[in-house]
C-alpha positions in Angstrom: -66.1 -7.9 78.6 -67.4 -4.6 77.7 -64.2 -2.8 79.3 -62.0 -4.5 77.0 -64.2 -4.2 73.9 -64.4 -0.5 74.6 -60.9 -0.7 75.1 -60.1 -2.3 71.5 -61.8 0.3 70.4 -59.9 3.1 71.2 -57.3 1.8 70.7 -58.0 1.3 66.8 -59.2 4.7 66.6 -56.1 5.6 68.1 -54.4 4.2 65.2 -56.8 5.6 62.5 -56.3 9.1 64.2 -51.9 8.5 64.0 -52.6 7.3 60.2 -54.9 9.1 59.1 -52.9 12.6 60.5 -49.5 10.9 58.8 -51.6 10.8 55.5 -52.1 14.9 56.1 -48.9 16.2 56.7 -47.4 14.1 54.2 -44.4 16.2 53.2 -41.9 15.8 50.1 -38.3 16.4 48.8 -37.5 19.4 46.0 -34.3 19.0 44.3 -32.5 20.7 41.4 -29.2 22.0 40.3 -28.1 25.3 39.4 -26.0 26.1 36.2 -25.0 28.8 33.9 -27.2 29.1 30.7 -24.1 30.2 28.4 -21.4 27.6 29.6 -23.7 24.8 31.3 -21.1 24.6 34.3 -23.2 24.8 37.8 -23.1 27.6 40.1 -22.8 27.3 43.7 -23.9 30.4 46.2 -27.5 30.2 44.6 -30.2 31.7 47.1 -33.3 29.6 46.7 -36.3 30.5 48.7 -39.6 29.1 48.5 -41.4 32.5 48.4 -43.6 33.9 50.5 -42.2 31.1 53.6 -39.4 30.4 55.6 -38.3 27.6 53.3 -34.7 28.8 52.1 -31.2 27.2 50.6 -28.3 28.1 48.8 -26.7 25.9 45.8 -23.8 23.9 46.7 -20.9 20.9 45.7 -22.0 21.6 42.1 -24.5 24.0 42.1 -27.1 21.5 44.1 -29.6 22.8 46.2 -32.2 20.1 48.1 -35.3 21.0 50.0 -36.6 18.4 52.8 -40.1 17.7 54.3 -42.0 20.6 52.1 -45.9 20.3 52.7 -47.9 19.5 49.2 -48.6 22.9 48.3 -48.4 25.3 45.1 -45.0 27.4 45.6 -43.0 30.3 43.7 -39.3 28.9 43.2 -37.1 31.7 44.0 -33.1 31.7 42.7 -31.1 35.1 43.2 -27.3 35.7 42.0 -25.4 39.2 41.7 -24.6 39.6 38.4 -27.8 37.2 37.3 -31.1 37.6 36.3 -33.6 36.9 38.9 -35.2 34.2 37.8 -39.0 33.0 39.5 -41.1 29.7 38.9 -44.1 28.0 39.2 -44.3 24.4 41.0 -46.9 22.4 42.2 -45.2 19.8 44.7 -47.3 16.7 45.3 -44.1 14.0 45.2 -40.6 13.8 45.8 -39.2 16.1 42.7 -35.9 16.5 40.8 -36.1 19.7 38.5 -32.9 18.9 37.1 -30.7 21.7 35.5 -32.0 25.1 35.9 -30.2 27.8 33.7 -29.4 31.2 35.3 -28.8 34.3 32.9 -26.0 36.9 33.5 -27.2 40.7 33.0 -26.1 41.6 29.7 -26.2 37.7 28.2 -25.3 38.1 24.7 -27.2 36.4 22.5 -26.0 35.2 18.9 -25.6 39.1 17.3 -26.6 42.7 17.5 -30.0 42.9 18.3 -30.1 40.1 21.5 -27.8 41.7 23.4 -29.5 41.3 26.6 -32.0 38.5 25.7 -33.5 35.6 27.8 -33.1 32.1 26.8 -35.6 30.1 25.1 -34.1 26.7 26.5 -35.8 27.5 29.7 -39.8 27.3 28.5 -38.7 24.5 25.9 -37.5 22.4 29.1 -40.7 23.4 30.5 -43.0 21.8 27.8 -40.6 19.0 26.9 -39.1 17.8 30.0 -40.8 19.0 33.3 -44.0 17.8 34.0 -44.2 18.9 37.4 -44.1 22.9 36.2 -47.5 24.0 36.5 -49.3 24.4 32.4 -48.8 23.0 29.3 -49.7 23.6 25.8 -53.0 24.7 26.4 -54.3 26.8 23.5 -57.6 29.1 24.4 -58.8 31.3 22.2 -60.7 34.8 22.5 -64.0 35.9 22.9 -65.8 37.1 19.8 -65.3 40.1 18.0 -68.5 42.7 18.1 -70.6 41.7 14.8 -69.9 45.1 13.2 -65.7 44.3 13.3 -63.7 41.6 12.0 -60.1 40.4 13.3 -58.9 41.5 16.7 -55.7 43.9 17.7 -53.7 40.9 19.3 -50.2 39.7 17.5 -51.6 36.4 18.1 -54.7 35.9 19.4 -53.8 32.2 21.1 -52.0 31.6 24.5 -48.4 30.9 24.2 -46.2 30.0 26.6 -43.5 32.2 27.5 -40.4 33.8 29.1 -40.2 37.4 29.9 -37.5 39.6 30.9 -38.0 42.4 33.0 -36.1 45.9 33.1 -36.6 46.2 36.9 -34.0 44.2 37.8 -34.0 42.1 35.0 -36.0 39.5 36.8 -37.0 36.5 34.5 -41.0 35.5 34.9 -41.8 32.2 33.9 -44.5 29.2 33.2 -46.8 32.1 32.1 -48.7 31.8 29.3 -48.9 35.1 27.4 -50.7 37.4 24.0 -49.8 40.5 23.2 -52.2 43.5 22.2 -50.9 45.6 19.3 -53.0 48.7 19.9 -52.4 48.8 23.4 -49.0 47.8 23.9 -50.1 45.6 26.7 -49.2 42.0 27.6 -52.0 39.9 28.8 -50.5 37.1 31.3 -52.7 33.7 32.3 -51.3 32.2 35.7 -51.3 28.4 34.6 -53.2 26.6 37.7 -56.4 29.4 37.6 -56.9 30.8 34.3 -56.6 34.6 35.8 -55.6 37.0 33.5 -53.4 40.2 34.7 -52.3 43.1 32.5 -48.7 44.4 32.1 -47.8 47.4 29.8 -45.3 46.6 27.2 -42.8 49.4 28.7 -42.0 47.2 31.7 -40.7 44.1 29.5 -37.1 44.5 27.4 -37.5 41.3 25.9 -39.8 38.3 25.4 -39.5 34.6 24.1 -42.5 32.6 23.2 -43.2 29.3 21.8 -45.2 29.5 18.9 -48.5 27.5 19.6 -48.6 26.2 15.8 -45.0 25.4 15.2 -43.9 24.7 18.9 -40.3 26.8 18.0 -38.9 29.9 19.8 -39.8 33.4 18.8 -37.8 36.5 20.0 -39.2 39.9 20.5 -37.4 43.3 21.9 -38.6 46.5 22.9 -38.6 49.2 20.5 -37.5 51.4 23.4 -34.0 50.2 23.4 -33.6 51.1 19.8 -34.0 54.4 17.5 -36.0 55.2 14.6 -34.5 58.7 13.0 -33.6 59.2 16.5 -36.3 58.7 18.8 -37.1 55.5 20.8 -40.2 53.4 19.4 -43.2 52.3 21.3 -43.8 48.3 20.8 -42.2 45.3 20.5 -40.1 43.8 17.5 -39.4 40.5 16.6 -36.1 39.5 15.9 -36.1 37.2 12.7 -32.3 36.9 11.9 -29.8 37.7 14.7 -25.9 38.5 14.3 -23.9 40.9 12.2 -26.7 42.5 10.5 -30.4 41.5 11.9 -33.4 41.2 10.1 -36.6 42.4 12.3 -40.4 42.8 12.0 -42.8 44.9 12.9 -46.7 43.8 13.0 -49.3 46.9 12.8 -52.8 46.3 13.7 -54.9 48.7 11.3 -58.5 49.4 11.0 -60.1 49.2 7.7 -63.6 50.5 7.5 -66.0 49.0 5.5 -66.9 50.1 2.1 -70.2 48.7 1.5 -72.5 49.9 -0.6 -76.0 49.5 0.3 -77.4 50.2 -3.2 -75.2 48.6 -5.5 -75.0 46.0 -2.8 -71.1 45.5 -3.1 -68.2 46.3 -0.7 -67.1 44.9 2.8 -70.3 44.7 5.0 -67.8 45.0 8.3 -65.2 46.9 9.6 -61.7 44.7 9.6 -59.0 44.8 11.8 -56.0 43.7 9.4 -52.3 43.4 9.9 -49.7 44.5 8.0 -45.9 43.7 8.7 -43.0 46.2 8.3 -39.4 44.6 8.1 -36.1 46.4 9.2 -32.5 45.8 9.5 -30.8 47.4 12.5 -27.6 49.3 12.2 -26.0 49.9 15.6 -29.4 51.1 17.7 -31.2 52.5 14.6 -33.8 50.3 13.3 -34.1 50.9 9.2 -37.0 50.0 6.6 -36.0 47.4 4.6 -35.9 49.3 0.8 -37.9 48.4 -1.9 -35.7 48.9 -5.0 -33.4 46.4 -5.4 -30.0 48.6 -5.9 -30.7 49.8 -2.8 -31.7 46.5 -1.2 -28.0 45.5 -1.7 -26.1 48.3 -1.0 -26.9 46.9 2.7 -24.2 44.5 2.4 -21.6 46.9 1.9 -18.4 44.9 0.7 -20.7 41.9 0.5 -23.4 43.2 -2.4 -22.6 41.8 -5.0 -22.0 38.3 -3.9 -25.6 38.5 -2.2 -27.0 39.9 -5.4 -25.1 36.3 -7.4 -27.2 34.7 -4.3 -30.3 36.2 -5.0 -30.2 35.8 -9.2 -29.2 32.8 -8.3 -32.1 31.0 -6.4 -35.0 33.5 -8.2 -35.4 36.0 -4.9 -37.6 38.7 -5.3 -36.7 41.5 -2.8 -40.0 42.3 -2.3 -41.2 38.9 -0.9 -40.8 38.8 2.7 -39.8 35.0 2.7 -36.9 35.9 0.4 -35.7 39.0 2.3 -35.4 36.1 6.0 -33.5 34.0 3.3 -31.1 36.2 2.2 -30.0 37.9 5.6 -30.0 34.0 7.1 -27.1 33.1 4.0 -25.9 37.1 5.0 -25.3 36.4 8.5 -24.2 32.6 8.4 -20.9 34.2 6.5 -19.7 35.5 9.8 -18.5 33.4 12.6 -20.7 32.4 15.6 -24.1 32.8 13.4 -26.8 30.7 14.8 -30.2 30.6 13.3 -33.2 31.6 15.4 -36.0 30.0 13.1 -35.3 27.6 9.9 -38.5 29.4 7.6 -40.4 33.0 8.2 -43.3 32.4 10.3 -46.3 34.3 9.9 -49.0 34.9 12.5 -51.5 31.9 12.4 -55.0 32.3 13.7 
């Protein structure tokens, strides 16, 4: 009697042991399908590597690719084409997943005018905060610590976490489901891995160009590197963001300057602190050169060449001042929408919230 309840014993424990291992090497499916960002149609010949293991595929019968009995784990999706952008993401497996459509860019991607020539796509992080859950992040806003007592403001562009894509010169390998802010002073990039909060530091000369969603509005903004474009000449350290893209863009440039206080301890007035303040400087581009928008309203026109006069009928017309920054996105938006293939970046000038 003892033998067999001894016996029944082990043999449930066998059972518990067989279950109980199933339950830890549980494994899952990754599935997805590869396709062009500019015509949609899928690509087949994808490699897609699970970095940093042995787990690799390449995309075929419609750009499909299908990973079998992956371990729940945190992995880097890998996909590399000649003649694309390398393009790397975050996913945390813990079921059978479907990506669904994942767009590759080809080097030298035009975007909708002159100054996106080679720009990344902001469909990618939209998809990512709309329509893939299983991307490591979200829409997580954290804010910074504060400033010393003795100084007001901060040096950042915007001082939240946005999510973001990033285009690389070396490469021109596509980081993604970062989270991103960008020191003006510095020209650095602080970048927040989304599962651990840690925070790496990139120099602004390794990134050509850089789309984040705005953590107010939600909508795409586009910023290049001043390297790839001239000022009387000479190459320009920092980023711009593109406002109005096509035959004649509208850009901005966002200085972070110091303002010292002037208090006055006897009379008791003035600014106690020091401020950190921004100040915007807008610019159309004309082949590579990048050129201060002009005050004086002749000369404000004379940018539309053949066009002047009707945009100056425009202007009259709906009460634009040439001096209101608002006005000045308006009127190259109606500029560029005249020639064919013009597609708005935003719908209204957005300012930097904080």
């Amino acid at each position: 009697m003892h033998l067999k309840t001894s016996l029944k014993y082990s043999i449930c424990l066998l059972f518990y042991m067989v279950f109980a291992l199933d339950g830890w090497s549980q494994t899952y499916r990754l599935s997805g399908k590869v396709i062009d960002s500019e015509s949609g149609e899928y690509i087949d010949g994808v490699s897609v590597t699970l970095r940093g293991t042995a787990y690799g595929t390449v995309s075929v019968a419609g750009g499909n690719f299908e990973f079998t009995n992956i371990p729940e784990d945190r992995y880097i999706l890998s996909f590399t084409l000649e003649g694309y952008n390398r393009l790397e993401q975050v996913v945390k497996l813990s079921k059978d997943t479907n990506l669904g459509s994942i767009p590759l860019v080809k080097f030298g991607a035009s975007g909708s005018g002159q100054a996106l020539q080679k720009t990344i796509r902001s469909d990618n992080i939209i998809r990512l905060i709309n329509e893939r859950p299983n991307f490591i992040g979200g829409n997580m806003v954290y804010g910074i610590a504060p400033e010393p007592k003795k100084l007001e403001g901060h040096n950042y562009l915007d001082s939240k976490w946005n999510r973001a894509s990033i285009l690389m010169y070396r490469d021109q390998q596509v980081l993604e489901s970062f989270r991103v802010r960008y020191n003006i002073v510095s020209n650095m990039f602080e970048l927040m891995e989304p599962e651990n909060n840690l925070v790496s530091v990139m120099p602004g000369l390794r990134i050509q160009n850089i789309v984040w969603i705005d953590s107010t509005y939600q909508v795409p903004r586009y910023f290049v590197n001043g390297m790839d474009f001239l000022d009387e000449g000479v190459p320009i350290s920092g980023f711009f963001e593109v406002l109005v893209d096509g035959e004649l863009p509208l850009m901005r440039r966002t200085l972070a300057v110091l303002k010292e206080s002037n208090y006055n301890q006897a009379l008791m007035v003035g600014e106690r602190n020091d401020q950190i303040v921004k100040r915007n400087t807008y610019y159309y581009l004309k082949g590579k050169n990048v050129i201060e928008i002009p005050r004086k309203r002749k000369k404000f026109f004379e940018l539309f060449g053949e066009k002047a006069s009707e945009m100056e009928a425009f202007a009259t017309e709906n009460s634009f001042s040439v001096k209101d920054p608002s006005a000045i996105f308006q009127l190259f938006t109606h500029y560029n929408s005249m020639f064919p293939g013009f597609s708005p970046l935003i719908d209204q000038l957005l300012d930097e919230i904080d």
